[in-house]
C-alpha positions as CSV (number, residue, x, y, z in Angstrom):
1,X,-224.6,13.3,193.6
2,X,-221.1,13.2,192.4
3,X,-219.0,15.5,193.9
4,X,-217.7,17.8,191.1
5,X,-221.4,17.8,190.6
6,X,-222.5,19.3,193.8
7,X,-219.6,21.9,193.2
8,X,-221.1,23.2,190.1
9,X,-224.4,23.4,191.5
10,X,-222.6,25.6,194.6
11,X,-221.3,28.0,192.3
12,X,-224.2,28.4,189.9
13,X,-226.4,28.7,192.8
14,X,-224.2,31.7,194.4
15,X,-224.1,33.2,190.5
16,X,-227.0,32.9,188.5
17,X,-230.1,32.0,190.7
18,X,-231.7,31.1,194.4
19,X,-234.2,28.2,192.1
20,X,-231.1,25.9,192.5
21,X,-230.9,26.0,196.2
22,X,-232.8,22.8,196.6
23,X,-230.4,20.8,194.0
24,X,-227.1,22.5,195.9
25,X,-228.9,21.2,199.4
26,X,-228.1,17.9,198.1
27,X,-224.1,18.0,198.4
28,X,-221.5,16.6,200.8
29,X,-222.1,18.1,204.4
30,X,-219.0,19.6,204.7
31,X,-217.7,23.5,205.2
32,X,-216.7,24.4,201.9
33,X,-216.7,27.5,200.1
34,X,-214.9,30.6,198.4
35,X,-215.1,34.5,197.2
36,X,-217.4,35.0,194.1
37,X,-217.6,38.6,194.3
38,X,-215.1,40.0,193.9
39,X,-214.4,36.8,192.3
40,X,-211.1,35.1,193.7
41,X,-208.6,33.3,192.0
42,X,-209.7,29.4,192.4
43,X,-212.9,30.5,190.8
44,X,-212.2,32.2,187.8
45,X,-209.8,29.8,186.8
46,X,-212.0,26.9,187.7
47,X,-213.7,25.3,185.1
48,X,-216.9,26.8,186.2
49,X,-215.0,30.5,185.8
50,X,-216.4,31.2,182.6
51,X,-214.6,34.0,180.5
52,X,-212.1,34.1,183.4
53,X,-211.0,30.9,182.8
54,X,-209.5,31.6,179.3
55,X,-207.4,34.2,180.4
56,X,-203.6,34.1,179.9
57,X,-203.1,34.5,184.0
58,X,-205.7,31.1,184.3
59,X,-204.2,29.2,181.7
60,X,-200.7,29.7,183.2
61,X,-202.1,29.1,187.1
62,X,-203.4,25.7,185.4
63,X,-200.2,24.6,183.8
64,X,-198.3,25.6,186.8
65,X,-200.6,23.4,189.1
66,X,-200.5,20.8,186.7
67,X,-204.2,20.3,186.8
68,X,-207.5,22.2,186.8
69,X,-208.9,23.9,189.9
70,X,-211.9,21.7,189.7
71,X,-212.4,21.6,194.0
72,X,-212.3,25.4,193.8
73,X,-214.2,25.2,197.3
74,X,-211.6,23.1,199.3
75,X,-208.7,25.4,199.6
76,X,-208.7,24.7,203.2
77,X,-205.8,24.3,205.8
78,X,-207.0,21.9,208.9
79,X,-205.8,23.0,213.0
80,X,-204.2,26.5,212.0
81,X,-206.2,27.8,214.8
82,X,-206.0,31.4,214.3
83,X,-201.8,31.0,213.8
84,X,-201.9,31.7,210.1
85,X,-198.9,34.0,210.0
86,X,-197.1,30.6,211.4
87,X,-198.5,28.0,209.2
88,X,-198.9,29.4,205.8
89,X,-195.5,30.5,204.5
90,X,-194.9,33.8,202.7
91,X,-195.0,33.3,198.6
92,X,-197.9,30.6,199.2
93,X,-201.0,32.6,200.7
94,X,-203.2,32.1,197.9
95,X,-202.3,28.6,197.9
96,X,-202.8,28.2,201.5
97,X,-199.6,26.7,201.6
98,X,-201.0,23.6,199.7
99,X,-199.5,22.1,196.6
100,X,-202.7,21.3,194.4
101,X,-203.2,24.9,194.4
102,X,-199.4,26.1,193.8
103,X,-200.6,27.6,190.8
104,X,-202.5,30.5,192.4
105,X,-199.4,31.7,193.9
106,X,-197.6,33.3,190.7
107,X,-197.0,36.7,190.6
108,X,-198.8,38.2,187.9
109,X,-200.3,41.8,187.7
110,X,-203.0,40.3,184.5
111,X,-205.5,38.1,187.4
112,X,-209.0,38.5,186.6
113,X,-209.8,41.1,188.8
114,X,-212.9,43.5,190.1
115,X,-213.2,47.2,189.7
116,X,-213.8,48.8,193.2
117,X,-213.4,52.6,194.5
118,X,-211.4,53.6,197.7
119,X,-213.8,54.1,201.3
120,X,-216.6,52.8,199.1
121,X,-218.6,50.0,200.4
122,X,-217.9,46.2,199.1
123,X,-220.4,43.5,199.4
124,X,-218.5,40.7,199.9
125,X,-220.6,37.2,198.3
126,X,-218.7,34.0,199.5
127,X,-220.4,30.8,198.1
128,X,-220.5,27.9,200.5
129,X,-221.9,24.3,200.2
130,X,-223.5,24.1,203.6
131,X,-223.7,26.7,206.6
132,X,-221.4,26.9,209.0
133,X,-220.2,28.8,212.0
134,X,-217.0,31.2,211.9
135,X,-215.3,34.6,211.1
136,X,-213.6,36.0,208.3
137,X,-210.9,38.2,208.4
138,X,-210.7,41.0,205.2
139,X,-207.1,42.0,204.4
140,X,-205.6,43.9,201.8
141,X,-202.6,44.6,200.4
142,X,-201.0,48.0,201.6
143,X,-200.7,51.1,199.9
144,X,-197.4,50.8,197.2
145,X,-198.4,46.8,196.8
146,X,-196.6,45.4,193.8
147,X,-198.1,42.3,192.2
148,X,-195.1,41.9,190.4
149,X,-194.0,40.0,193.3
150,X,-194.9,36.9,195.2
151,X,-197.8,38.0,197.9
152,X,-196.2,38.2,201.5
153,X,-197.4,38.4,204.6
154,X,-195.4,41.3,204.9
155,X,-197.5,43.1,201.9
156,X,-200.9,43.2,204.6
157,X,-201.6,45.3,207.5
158,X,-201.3,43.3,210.8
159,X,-205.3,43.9,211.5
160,X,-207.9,43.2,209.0
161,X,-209.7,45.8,207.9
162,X,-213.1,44.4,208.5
163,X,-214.3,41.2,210.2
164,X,-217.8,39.5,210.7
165,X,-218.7,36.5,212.4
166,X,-221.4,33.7,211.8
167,X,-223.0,36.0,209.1
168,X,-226.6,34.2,207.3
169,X,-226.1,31.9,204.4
170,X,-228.7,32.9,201.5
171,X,-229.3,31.7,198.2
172,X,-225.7,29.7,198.5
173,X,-223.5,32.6,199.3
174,X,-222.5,34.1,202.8
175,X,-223.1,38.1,201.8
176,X,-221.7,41.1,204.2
177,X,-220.3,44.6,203.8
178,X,-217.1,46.4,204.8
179,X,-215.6,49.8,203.7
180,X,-212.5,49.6,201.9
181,X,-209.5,51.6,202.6
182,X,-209.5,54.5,201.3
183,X,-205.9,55.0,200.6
184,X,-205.2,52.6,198.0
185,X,-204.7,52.8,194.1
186,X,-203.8,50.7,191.8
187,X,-203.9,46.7,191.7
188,X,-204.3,44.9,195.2
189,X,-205.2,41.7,196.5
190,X,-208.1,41.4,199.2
191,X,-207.0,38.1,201.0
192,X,-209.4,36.6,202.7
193,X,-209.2,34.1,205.8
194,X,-212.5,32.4,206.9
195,X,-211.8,30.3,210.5
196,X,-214.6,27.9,211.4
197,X,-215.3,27.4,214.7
198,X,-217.7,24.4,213.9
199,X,-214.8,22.8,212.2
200,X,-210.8,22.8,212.8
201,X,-210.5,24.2,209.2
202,X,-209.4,27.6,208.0
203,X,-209.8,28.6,204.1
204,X,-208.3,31.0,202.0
205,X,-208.6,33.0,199.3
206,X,-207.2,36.0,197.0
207,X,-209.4,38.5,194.8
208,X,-207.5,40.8,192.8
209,X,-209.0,44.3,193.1
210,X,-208.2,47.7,191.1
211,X,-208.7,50.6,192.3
212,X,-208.3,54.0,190.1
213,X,-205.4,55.2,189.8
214,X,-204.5,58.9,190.9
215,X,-203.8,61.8,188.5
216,X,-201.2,64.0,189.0
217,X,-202.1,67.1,187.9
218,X,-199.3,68.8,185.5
219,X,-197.7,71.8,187.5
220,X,-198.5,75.0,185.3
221,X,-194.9,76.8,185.0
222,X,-195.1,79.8,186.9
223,X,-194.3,83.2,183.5
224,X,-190.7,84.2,183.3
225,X,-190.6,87.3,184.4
226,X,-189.0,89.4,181.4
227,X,-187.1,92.7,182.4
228,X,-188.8,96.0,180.4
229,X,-187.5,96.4,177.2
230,X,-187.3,99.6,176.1
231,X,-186.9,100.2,172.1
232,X,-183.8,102.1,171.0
233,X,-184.9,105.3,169.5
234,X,-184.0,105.7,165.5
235,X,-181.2,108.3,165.1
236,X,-183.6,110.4,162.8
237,X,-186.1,110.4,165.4
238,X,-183.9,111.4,168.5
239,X,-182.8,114.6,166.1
240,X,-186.2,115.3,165.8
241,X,-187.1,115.2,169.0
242,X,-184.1,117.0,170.1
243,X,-185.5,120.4,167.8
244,X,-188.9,120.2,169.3
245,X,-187.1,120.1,172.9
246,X,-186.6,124.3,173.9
247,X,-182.8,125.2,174.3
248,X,-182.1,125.7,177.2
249,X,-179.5,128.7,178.6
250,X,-176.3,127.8,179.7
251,X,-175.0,129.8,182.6
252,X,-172.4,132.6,181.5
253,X,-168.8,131.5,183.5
254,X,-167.6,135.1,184.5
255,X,-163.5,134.8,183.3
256,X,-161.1,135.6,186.6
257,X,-160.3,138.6,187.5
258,X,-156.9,138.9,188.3
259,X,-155.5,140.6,190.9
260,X,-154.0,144.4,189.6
261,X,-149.8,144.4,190.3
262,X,-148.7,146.6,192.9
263,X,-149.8,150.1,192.0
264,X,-147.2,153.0,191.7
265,X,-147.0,155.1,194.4
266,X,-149.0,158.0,195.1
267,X,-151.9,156.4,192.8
268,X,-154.6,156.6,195.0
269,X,-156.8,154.8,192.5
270,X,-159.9,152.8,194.0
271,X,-159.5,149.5,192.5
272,X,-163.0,148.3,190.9
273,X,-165.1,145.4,192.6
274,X,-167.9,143.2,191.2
275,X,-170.5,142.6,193.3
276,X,-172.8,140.8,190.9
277,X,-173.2,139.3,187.5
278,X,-171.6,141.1,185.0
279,X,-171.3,141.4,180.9
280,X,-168.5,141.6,178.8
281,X,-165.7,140.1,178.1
282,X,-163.0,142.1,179.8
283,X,-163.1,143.2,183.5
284,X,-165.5,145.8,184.1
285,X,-164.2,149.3,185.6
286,X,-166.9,152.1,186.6
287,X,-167.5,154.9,184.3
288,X,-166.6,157.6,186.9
289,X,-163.5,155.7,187.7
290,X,-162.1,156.1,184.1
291,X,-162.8,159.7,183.6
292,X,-160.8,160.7,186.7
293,X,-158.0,158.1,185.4
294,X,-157.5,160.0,181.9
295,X,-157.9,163.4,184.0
296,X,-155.1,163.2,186.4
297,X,-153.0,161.6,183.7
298,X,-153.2,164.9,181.4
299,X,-153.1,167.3,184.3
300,X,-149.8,165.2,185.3
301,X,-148.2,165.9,181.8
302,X,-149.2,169.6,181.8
303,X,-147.2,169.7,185.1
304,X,-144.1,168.3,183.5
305,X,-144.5,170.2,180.6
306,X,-144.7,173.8,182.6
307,X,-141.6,172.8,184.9
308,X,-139.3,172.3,181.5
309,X,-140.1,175.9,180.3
């Protein structure tokens, strides 16, 4: 069976159905393989990526590589030995670092991608042509990623976040679950890294992932508070009001009493003193006071009078 052959029959067997197992038994013994779901770069834009393959972000990858991704399976790097930080430059990790797959390497933010949710649980289906031992290593990209930029090494965490070794080939596809960060929104890549131990080769891969993005709920401005405004009474109205209002009495200011001149002497006339309120406008003097005042006056001028004669 030719060998592009035996790659389509890889694929279709991981996609559509387990009945083709015994025509994909037929291919090349050799470890080859890559992410279906969520569906990684080399495969959508593979001739065997269906819709994907259309895309503006495939068409571009295509041109860029100069030819079509039809070994989507082979993006293997031989004797990395775990040292892939080393080997694979930054800029070129969904390459591997090779040039027949440079064109997997441009930064775009329009990749065919897979809808996940944060913390939830991803099943991770990676066809393969023919079982073989090793792990893979599930990174990706940290929280504030920007895929308007070449991917980095520096753009994953320095541990994966989930890891599983020698896991059962079925139906095609190696299948196994991890959680997913739960941090992350947005567009990220998961890179994945799958190190055989059967074999000296270590393979590569990028899915592009989105997560939802978080809403920021508006801020409700806090009311203004307004000072009481108190309504200016009409004019009309205050003279109104000021009728109905009962007068009230002003306090009667007593004028000052002045102090009598010296009195002439002989005049043994008690002066008058107010102990209390009293009316009138003038000073008041007691009754008794002014009857003996008028007395000794006219007995005074009879005196006078008598002497004369």
């Amino acid at each position: 069976m030719p060998r592009t052959t035996a790659h389509r029959t890889a694929l279709a067997a991981a996609l559509v159905t387990p009945l083709l197992l015994p025509l994909w038994a037929a291919g090349p013994a050799r470890a080859h393989g890559a992410p279906t779901d969520p569906v990684s770069r080399v495969v959508a834009c593979s001739p065997e990526g269906g819709d994907h393959a259309g895309t503006a972000a495939c068409r571009a990858a295509v041109a860029a590589n100069g030819a079509p991704f039809t070994a989507w399976d082979n993006l293997r790097v031989a004797n990395v030995g775990g040292r892939d930080r080393e080997v694979v430059p930054d800029g070129k990790l969904c390459s591997g670092g090779l040039p027949a797959y440079r064109g997997l390497d441009l930064a775009r933010a329009d990749w065919p991608s897979t809808r996940t949710t944060p913390g939830a649980t991803l099943t991770m289906q990676y066809a393969s042509t023919i079982p073989h031992a090793g792990t893979f290593r599930m990174y990706l990209t940290k929280p504030g990623y920007d895929p308007a930029g070449p991917l980095s090494w520096s753009d994953l965490p320095g541990k994966p976040f989930a890891e599983v070794t020698d896991p059962a080939l079925t139906d095609g596809a190696y299948r196994f679950a991890a959680t997913l960060p739960s941090d992350r929104t947005g567009r990220h890549v998961l890179y994945t890294v799958w190190q055989n131990s059967s074999t000296p080769d270590t393979y590569y891969s990028c899915s592009d992932v989105v997560f939802p993005e978080t809403r920021k709920e508006p801020k409700e401005a806090e009311p203004q508070k307004r000072e009481p405004q108190t309504e200016e009474e009409p004019e009309q109205k205050k003279q109104e009001k000021k009728k109905q209002e009962p007068e009230t009495e002003q306090p009667s200011v007593s004028p000052a009493v002045h102090s009598p001149g010296p009195r002439p002497q002989g005049d043994q006339t008690p002066l008058a003193t107010t102990s209390g309120p009293v009316s009138g406008p003038s000073a008041p003097v007691l009754a008794g006071g002014a009857a003996a005042v008028l007395l000794l006056t006219g007995g005074a001028a009879l005196a006078v009078r008598l002497r004369r004669r």
